[in-house]
C-alpha positions as a Markdown table, in Angstrom:
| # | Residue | x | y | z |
|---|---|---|---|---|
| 1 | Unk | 39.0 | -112.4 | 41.4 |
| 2 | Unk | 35.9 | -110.3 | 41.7 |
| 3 | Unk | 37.3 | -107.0 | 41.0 |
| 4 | Unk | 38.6 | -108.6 | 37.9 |
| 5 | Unk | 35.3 | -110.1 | 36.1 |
| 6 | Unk | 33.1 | -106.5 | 37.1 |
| 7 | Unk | 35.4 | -104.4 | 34.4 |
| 8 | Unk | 35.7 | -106.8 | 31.8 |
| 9 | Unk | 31.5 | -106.9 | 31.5 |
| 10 | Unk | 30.8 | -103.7 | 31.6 |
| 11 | Unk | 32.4 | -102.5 | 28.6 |
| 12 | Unk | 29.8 | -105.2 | 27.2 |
| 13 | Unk | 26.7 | -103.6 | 28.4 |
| 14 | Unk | 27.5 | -100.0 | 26.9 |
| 15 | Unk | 28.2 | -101.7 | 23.7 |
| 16 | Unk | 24.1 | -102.1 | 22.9 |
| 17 | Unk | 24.0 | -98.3 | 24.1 |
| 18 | Unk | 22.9 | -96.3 | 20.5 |
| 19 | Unk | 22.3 | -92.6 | 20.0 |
| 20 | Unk | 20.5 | -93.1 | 16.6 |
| 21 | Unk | 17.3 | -91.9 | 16.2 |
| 22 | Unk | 14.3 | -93.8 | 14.4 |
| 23 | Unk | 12.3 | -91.5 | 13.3 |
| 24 | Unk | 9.3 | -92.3 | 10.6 |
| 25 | Unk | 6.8 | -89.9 | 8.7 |
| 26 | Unk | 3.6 | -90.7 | 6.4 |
| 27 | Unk | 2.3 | -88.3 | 5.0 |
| 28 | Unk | -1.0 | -89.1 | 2.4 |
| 29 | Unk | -1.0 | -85.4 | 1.6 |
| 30 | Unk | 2.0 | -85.7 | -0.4 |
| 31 | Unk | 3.9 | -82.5 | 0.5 |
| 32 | Unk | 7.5 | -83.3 | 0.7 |
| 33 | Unk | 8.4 | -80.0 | 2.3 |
| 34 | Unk | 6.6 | -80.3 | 5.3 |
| 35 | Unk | 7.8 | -84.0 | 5.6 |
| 36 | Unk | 11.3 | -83.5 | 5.7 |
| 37 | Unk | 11.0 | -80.5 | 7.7 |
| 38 | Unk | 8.6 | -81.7 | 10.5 |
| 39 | Unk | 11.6 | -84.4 | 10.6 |
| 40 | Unk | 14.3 | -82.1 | 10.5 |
| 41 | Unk | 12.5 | -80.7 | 13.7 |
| 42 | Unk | 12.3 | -84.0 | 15.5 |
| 43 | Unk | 15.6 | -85.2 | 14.9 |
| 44 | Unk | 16.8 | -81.7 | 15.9 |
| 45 | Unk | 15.9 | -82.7 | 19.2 |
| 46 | Unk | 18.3 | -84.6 | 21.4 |
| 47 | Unk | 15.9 | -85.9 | 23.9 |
| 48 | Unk | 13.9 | -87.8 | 21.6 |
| 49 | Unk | 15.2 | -91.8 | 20.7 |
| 50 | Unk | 11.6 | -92.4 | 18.7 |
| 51 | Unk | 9.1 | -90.5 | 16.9 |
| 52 | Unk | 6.4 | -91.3 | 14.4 |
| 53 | Unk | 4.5 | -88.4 | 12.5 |
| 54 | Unk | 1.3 | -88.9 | 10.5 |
| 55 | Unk | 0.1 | -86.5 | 7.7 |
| 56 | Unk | -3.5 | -86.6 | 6.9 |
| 57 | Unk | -5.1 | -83.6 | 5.1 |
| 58 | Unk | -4.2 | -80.8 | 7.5 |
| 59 | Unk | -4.2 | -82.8 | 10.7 |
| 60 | Unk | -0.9 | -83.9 | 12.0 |
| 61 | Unk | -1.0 | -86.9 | 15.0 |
| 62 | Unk | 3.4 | -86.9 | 16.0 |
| 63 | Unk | 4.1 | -89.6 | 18.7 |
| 64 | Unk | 7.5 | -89.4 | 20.1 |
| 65 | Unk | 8.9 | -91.4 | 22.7 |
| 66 | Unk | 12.1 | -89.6 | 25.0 |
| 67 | Unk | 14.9 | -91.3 | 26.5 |
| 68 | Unk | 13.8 | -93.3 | 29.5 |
| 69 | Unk | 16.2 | -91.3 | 32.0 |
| 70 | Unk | 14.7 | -88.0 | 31.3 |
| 71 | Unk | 11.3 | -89.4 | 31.6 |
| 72 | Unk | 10.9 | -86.4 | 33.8 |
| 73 | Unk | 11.1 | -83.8 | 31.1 |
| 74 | Unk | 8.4 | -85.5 | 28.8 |
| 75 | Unk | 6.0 | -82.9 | 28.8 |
| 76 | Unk | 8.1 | -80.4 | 28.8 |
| 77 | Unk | 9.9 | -81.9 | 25.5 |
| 78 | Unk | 6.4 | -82.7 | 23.9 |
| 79 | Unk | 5.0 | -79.0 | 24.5 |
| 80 | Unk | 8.4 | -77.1 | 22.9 |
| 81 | Unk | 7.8 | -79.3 | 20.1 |
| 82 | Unk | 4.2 | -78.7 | 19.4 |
| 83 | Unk | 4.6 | -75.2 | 19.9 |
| 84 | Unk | 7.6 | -75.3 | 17.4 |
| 85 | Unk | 5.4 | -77.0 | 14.4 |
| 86 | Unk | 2.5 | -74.9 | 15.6 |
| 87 | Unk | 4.5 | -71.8 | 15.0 |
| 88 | Unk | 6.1 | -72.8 | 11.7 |
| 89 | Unk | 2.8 | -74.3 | 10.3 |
| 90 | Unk | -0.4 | -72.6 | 11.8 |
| 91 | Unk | -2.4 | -74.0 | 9.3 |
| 92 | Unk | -2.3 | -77.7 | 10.6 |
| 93 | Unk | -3.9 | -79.0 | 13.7 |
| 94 | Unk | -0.9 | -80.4 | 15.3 |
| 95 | Unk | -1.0 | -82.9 | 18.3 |
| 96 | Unk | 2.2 | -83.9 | 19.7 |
| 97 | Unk | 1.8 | -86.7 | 22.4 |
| 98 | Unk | 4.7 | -88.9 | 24.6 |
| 99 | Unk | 2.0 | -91.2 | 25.7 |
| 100 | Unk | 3.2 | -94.8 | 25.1 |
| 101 | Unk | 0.2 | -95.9 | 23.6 |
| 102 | Unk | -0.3 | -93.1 | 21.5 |
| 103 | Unk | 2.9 | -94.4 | 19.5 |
| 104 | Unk | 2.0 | -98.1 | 19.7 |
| 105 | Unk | -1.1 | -97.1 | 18.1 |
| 106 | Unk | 0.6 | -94.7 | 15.4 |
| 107 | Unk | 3.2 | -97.5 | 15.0 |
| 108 | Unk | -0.1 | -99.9 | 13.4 |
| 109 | Unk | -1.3 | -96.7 | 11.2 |
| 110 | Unk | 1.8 | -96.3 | 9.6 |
| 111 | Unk | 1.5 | -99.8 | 8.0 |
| 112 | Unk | -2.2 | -98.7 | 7.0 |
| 113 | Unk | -2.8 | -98.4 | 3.8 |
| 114 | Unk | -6.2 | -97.8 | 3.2 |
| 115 | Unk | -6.1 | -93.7 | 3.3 |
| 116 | Unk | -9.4 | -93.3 | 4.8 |
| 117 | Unk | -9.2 | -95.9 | 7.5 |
| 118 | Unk | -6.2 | -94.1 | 8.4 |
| 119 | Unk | -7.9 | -90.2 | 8.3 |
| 120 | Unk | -10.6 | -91.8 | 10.9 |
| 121 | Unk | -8.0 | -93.4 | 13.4 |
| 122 | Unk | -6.1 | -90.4 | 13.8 |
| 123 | Unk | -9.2 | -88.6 | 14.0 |
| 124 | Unk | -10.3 | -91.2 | 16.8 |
| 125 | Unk | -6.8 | -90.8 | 18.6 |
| 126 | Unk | -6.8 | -87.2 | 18.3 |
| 127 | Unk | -9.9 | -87.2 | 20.1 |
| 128 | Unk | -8.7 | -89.9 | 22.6 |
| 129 | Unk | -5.5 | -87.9 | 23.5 |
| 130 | Unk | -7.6 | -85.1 | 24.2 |
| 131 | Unk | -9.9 | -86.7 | 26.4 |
| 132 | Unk | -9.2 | -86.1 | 30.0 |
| 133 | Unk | -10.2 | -89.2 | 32.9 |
């Protein structure tokens, strides 16, 4: 009777199992070039399940999170990928971070909508992320 119930359930668990990206991108600088094609380059990406990408003048703040069973390649994703928008755009100051709080933090910006409030936290997490304890 056990072997019977263990293949009926887990046909259930791989049900909530989802490839689909969520990827979201503010940008107050309004370019809608760069937008779509900083996305384009994150969704490009297979390793990444979640990114969020803020614009403000010419600094750019990316948080992504990667799939939780390649946690071990997580730098090694977040480096290609700053080097990648680095190289196509070397006029912005790019800062592409995996840190969990990082993207909790960029989560609360996106909803943000006073543009200067916004400019001085990514400033301020910029500056955090670059901090090393």
């Amino acid at each position: 009777m056990k072997k019977l119930v263990l293949p009926l359930f887990v046909p259930f668990f791989l049900i909530g199992c989802s490839n689909e990206q969520t990827i979201q991108v503010t940008d107050l600088a309004a370019d809608e070039e760069k937008r779509i094609e900083i996305e384009d380059a994150i969704r490009n990406k297979e390793e990444i399940y979640s990114a969020n990408a803020i614009f403000v003048n010419d600094e750019l703040l990316v948080s992504i999170q990667v799939d939780p069973w390649l946690g071990f390649k997580e730098q090694k994703v977040e480096k290609r990928l700053q080097k990648e928008i680095e190289e196509k755009y070397p006029d912005l100051n790019v800062l592409v971070s995996s840190d969990y709080k990082m993207y909790w933090e960029s989560q609360k910006l996106l909803d943000e909508e006073d543009e200067k409030k916004m400019a001085d936290e990514v400033k301020k997490l910029k500056d955090l992320a670059k901090e090393e304890t």
